[in-house]
N, C-alpha and C positions, 0 to 999 in steps of 0.2 A: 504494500500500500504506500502513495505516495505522502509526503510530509505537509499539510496546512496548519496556517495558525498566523497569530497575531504578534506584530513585535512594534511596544513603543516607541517613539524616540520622544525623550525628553530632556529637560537641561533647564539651565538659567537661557533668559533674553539672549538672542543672537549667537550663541553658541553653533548655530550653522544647521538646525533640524532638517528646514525646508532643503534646503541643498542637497544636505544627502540624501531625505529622500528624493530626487529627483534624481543624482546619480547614482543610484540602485536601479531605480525603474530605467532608467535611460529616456524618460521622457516626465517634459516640464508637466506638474500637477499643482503646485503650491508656487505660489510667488515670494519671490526672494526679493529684499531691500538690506540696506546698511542700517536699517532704524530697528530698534527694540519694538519689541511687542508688534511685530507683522501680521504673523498669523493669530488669529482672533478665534477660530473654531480647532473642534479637532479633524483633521485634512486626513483623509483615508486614498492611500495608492496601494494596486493591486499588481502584483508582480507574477507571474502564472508563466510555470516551463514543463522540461520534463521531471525535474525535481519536486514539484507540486507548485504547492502557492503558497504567497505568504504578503502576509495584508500588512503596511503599515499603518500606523497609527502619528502623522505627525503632531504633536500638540503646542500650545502654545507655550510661552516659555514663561518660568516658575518664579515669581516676583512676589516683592508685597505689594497686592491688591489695598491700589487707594480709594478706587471709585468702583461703578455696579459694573462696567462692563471690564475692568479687570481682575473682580471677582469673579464673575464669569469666567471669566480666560482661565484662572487658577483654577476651578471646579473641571472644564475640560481635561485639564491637563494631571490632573487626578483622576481622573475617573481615566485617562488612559492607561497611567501606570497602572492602578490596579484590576486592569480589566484584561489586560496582554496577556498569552504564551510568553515571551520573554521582552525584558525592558532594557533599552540600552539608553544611558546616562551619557550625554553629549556633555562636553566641555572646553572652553576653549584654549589650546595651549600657549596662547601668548599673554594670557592674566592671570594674574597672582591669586593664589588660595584666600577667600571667603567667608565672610559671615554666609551670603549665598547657596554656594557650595556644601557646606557645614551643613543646612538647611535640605540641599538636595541629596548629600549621604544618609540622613535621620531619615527622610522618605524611602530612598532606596532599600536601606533594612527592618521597614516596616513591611516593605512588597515581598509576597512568594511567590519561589520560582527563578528560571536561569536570569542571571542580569552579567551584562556585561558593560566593560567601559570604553565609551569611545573619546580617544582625545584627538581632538579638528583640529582643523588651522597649522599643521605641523612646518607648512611652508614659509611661516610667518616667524619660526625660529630655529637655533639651534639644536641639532644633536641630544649634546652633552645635557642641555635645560631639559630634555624630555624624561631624562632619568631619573631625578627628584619627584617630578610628579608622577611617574609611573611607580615608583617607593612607597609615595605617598599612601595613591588611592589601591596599592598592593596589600598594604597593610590594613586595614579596614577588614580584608577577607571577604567582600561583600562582593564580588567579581568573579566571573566563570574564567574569563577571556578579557584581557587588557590590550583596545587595536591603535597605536596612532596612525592617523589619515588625513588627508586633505581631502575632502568633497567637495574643495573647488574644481583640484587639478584630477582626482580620481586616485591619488597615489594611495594602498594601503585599502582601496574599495573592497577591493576583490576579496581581500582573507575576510574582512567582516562576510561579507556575504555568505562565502563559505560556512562560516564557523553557528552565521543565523541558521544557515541550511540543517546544518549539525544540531542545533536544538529546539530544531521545529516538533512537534508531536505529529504523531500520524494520524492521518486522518483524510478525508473525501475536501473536494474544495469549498470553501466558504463561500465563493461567489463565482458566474458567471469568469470561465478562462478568457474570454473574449474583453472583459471590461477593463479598463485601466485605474476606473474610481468610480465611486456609488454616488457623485455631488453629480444633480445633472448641470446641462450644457450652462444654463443662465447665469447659477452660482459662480461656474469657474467666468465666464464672462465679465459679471461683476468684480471679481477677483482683480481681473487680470488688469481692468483699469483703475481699482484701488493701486495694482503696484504702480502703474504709470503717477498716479499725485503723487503718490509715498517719492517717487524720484524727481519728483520736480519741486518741491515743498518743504521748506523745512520751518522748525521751533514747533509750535502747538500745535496746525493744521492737521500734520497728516495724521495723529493720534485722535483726532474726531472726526476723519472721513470715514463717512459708510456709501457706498455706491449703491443707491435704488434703480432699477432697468424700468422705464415705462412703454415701453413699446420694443414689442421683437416681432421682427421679420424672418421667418426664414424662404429660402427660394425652391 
């Protein structure tokens, strides 16, 4: 039987979620900006081969909620860690250890089940600098699999993927092999021009854009 199941990605703000899911599936589902707090719901991509399937879960990223719509955010983003097959803890390797962080390991060892760590951004520094933190979040014990990677450049994609492969449960598929994502076409639409303000906008604005569609066309 082939392997289905679900696998989080979560982290603090901008830690790079959306990205990698995108470089897993090999195709754009979530839109990416340089601003915190991008993605707003929990963004589902569907990856389906001969290995099976396997659904991610992007969520949004784990802050203290000041207002209702980033309580919101943090409620998604819980409800995905503990709703996975396995969770993987995004974090960025070119910022320094955390009140944050602190905050996303206490979650981590509250969740069961495989969790692994992903440390992003590895392009953005040294070597030598990745061995502290991989020390670090080693010692904790709370990690199956420790991957550093770039999900801009793809460097280091590949063993994650494997290793998600490796701790998928078995099981029939979750959804349609044909589908890429369960949001339909409008939402990602909506999406897609929230990211266009998010890059043209900056200070307060793009943190209170929501894009309403009134009129769709199709041919």
């Amino acid at each position: 039987m082939s392997a289905a199941g679900t696998v989080a990605l979560v982290g603090r703000p901008n830690a790079g979620k959306s990205t990698l899911m995108n470089r897993l599936l090999g195709e754009k589902v979530a839109i990416v900006s340089d601003k915190p707090q991008t993605t707003r719901h929990r963004l589902v991509g569907i990856l389906s081969g001969e290995r099976g399937q396997m659904v991610f879960h992007d969520a949004p990223g784990v802050h203290r909620p000041l207002h209702r719509l980033n309580q919101q955010m943090v409620r998604h983003a819980l409800d995905a860690l503990n709703d996975a097959d396995v969770r993987c803890l995004l974090i960025d390797a070119a910022l320094p250890f955390g009140a944050g962080d602190q905050y996303m390991l206490d979650l981590m060892a509250k969740a069961e089940g495989p969790k692994l760590l992903v440390i992003n951004k590895i392009d953005r520094v040294k070597k030598a600098d990745l061995l502290p933190v991989m020390e670090r979040y080693g010692k904790t014990g709370l990690f199956q699999d420790i991957v550093p990677l770039s999900a801009k450049s793809g460097d280091g994609c590949d063993l994650l993927l494997d290793l998600l492969w490796q701790a998928r449960p078995e099981g029939p598929p979750l959804y349609d092999p044909e589908l890429l994502t369960i949001h339909p076409e409008r939402f990602l639409v909506a999406e897609r021009i929230r990211e266009k303000v998010l890059e043209a906008t900056r200070e307060e604005l793009p943190f209170a854009t929501a894009v309403v569609l009134e009129r769709w066309e199709e041919e």
